[in-house]
N, C-alpha and C positions, 0 to 999 in steps of 0.2 A: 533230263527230259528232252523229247524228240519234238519236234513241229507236226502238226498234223492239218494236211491237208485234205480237202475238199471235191466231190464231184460237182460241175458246175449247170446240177439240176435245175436251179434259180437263179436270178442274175445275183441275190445276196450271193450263195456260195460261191459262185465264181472265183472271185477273188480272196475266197477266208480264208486264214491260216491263224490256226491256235494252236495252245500248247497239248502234247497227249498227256491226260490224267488217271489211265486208265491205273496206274498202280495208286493212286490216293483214294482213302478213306472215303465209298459210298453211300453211307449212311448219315444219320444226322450227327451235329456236334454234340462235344459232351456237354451235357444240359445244367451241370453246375457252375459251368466257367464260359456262359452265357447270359447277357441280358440283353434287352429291348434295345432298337438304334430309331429316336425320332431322327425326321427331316427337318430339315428347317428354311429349304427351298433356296437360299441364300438372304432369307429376309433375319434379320434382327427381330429385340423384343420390344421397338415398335412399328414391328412390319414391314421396315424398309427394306427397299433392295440391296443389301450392302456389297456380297459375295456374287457377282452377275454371273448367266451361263449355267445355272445349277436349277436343279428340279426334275420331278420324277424318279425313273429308276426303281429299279426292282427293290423289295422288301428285303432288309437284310436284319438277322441276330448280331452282333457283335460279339468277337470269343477273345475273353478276358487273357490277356496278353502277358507272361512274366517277364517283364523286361530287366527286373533288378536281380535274379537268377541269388536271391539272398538264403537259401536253405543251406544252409553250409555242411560240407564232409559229410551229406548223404547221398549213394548212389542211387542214380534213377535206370528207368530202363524205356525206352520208346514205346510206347501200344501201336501207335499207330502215324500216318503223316496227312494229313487233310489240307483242302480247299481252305483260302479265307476271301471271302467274297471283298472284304475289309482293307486288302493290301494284298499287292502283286505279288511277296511272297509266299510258300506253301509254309503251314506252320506241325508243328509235330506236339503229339500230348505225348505225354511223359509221365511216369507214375515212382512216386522215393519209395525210399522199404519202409515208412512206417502211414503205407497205405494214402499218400496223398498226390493228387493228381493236379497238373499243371499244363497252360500250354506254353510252348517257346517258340522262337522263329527258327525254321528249320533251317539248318547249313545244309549246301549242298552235299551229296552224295551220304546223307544219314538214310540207316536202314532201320527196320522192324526191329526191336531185341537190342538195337548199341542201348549199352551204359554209357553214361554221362556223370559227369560231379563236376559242384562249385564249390572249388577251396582257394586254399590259398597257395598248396602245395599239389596242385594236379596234373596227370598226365600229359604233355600236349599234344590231345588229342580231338579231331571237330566234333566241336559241341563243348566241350567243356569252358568253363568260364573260371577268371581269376583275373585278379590284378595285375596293370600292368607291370608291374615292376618284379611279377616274376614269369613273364611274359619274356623267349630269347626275342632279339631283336631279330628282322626280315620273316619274322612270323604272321600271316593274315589272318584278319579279325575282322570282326563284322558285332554291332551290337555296344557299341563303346558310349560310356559315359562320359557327360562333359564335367559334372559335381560328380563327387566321391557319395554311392549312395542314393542317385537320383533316379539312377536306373537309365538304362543304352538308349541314346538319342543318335547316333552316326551311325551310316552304313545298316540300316533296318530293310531297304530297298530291294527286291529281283536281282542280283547278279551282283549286286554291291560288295564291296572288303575292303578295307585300307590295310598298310603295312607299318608293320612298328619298326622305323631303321632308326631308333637310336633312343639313349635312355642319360640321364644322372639323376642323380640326389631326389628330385623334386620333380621335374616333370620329364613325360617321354614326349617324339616328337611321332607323328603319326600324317604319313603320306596318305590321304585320299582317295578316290575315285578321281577326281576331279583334277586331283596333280597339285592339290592345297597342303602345303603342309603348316598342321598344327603341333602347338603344344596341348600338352594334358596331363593333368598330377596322376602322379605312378601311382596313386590308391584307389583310381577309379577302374572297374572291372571292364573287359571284355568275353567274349566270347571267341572260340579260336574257328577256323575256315570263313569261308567266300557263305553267303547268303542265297537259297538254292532258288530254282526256274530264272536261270541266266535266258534261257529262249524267251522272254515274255515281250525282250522289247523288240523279236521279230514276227510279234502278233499283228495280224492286219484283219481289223471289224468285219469289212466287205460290205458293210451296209449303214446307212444312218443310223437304222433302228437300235441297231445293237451299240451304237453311242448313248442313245436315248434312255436305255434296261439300266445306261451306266449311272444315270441319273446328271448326262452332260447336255445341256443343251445346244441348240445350232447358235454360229459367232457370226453375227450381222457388222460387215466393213465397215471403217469407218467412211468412207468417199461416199456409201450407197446410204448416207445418215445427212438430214438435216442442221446448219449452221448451228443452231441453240443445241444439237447432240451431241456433238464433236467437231473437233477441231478441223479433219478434212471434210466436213460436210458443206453442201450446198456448192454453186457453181453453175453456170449456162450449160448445158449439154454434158458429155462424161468427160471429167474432168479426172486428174489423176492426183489431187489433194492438194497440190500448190505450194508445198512448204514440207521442209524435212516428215519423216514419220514421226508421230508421237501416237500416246496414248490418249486415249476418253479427257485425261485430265490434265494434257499437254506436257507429259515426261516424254523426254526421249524415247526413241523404241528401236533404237543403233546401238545397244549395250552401255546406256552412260550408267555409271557408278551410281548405288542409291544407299549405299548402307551406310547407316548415321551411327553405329555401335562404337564410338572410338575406345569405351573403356576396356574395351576386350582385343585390341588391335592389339596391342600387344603379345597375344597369345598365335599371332596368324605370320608364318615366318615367310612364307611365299602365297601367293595368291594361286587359282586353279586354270586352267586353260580358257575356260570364259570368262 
């Protein structure tokens, strides 16, 4: 997919740059492997503000997403590639031969008409899904389980893939995005190629409002906030916070380490570049 820019008719468009859509799916979604998406503004269910920055935003369906790709040794065929308002990637419905329809995340460069299958002995070809352990190694994936079964939690993102450089017995090791490399048991499934609309994160809004449709709201400094609101708040005259950066609730905000997960450190054999 191409960038698409802008005449700068308005001072929004001036500066917008999104992605071209014009070959995706015009019409609505397929209306089986949709339901309703409430808001919840970032309040709890008693009201509280708990999730800050959130509210508004345009009305969206949610399209039922197959992440555990579990129909086995039947081949499907692409209908179509669409929009998902839901996630930065473009996602593809899919149709098996005994008449039943699905959506999945589409890998890059899938067309109208490719066949697909999830086996255990599949072509390796993008889009198809299996296990890793019969996955070759330096192969890219995008869509990977962390349980056997639980359905793809890594690499679901805009231009995402990890690479599987290495395999035995029990788990394979799988290099990131991020330059993390993990372990994961060879029985959990991925999916093969890179994850499509790589251009997404050289979108540029051009205006507040179109933050706003996102349903993002505007992020008030912490210096320009009252002592009882934060930590850099208050001060004689403009003050520049007075003490290292932190957050609302006095965590560092200079990259200090906050993951408390030690039972699964184990599974983490190098850390990621941040």
């Amino acid at each position: 997919m191409a960038l698409k820019k802008y005449k700068p008719n308005t001072a929004g468009q001036r500066g917008l740059v999104l992605t071209e859509r014009s070959e995706l799916h015009k019409g609505s979604p397929f209306k089986k492997l949709t339901k309703g998406l409430t808001k919840s503004g970032g309040r709890n269910n008693f009201g509280h503000l708990t999730s800050r920055r959130q509210g508004g935003g345009h009305k969206r369906k949610y399209r039922i997403i197959d992440f555990k790709r579990n129909i086995l040794d039947k081949e499907a065929k692409v209908e179509r590639i669409e929009y998902d308002p839901n996630r930065t990637a473009n996602i593809a419905l899919i149709k098996y031969d005994n008449d039943v329809y699905s959506y999945i995340i589409s890998p890059q460069n899938l067309k109208i008409g490719d066949k697909l299958i999830s086996s255990e002995k599949a072509e390796i070809k993008t889009g198809n899904c299996m296990q890793l352990k019969n996955i070759p190694t330096d192969t890219l994936i995008h869509n990977i389980e962390m349980k056997p079964g639980k359905g793809g939690q890594l690499n679901r993102s805009a231009g995402t893939y990890s690479q599987l450089i290495g395999k035995d017995a029990e788990y394979a090791q799988i290099k990131l995005s991020s330059g993390e490399i993990r372990m994961i048991r060879v029985e959990c499934r991925a999916t093969i190629g890179m994850v499509s609309n790589p251009d997404n994160k050289n979108i540029k809004l051009g205006k507040a409002g179109r933050k706003r449709w996102m349903g993002i709201r505007p992020v008030v400094r912490g210096v320009a906030m009252n002592p009882v609101d934060h930590p850099h708040g208050g001060g004689e005259g403009r003050t520049s916070g007075g003490r290292n950066p932190v957050s609302r609730k006095g965590f560092s905000a200079k990259g200090k380490k906050t993951r408390k997960n030690k039972r699964t450190d184990k599974y983490i054999l190098r850390r990621g570049k941040k």
